[in-house]
Each structure stands twice: as C-alpha cells, then as structure tokens.
N, C-alpha and C positions, 0 to 999 in steps of 0.2 A: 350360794347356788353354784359358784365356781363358772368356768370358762364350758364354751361349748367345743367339742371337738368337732372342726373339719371332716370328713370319710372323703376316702379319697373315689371319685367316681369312675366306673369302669366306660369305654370309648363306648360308646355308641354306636350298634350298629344299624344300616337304613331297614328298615321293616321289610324292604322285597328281596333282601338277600336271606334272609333266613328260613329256617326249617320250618317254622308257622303257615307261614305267606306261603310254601309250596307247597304244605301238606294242604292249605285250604287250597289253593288250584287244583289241586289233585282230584281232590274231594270234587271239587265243583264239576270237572270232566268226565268224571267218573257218575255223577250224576246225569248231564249231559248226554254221556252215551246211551246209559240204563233211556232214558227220556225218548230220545232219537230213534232204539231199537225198539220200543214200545211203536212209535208212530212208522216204522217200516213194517211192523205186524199186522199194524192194522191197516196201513194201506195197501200190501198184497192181499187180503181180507175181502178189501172194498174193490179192490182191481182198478185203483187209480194209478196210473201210471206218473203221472205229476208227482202224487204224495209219496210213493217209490221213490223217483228222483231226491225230492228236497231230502225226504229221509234219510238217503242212502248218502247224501252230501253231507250232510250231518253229522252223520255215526264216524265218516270216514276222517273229518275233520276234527272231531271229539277224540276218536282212537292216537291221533297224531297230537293233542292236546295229553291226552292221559303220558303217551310217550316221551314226549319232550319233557314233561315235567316232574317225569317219574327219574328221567336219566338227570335231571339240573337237581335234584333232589339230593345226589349222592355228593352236590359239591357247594350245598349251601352251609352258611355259619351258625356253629350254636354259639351262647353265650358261655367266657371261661365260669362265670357262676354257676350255669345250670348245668356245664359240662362237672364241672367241680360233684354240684347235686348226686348225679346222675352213676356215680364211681363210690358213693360213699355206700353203699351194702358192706 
C-alpha cells in the first residue's frame, strides 16, 4: 500500500475575519433595514408615534450596520486557495 503522504496545511484563518463572516453581516443588515423600513410604514400608517420612533431607531442603526460592514468588507481575508480558485478562467 506504500507510505502516506503528509499535505502540507494552509494557516488558518479565524472565521470573523473573512469574506464569508462579512458578506453574511452584510446580508443580515441589509435584511434588518428592509424589516425596520417595513415597520416605519406601517407605523406612519397607524400614526403611532412610539412605533415611528423605535422604527426610525432601527433603520438608522441598521443603515450604520450595512455601513460599517460594507467598508470592513473591502479589508477582509480570502483564503491563498480560493484566491488561487478564483484567477484560474
């Protein structure tokens, strides 16, 4: 059967620095805001001034979610594999 070969393994990087981990925040923000703007519609709608508020807190924190992690996006790690993958066309 012969010897097994060793493969040498690539470092490891932590899961919340990569490109994955920030496109799903992304994603989840971006969901978030869609969510929040929905309930600021319907509370000018209903002329609750409360559900205004909380809404409008919301969206405004959501927006600043979508932002930050759309700018920390441009400085997260891909893996030399998938970058490798990703160049071979």
């Amino acid at each position: 059967m012969g010897r097994m070969k060793i493969k040498k393994k690539d470092v490891v990087e932590p899961f919340r620095e990569t490109l994955a981990y920030r496109m799903m925040l992304l994603t989840g923000w971006i969901l978030v805001f869609i969510f929040a703007t929905y309930q600021f519609i319907t509370a000018v709608r209903a002329g609750s001034t409360i559900g205004l508020i909380i809404a409008g807190a919301l969206s405004a924190g959501a927006i600043f979610g979508v932002i930050y992690n759309a700018g920390r996006l441009k400085s997260a790690k891909i893996p030399p594999r998938t970058a490798k993958r990703l160049h071979r066309r």
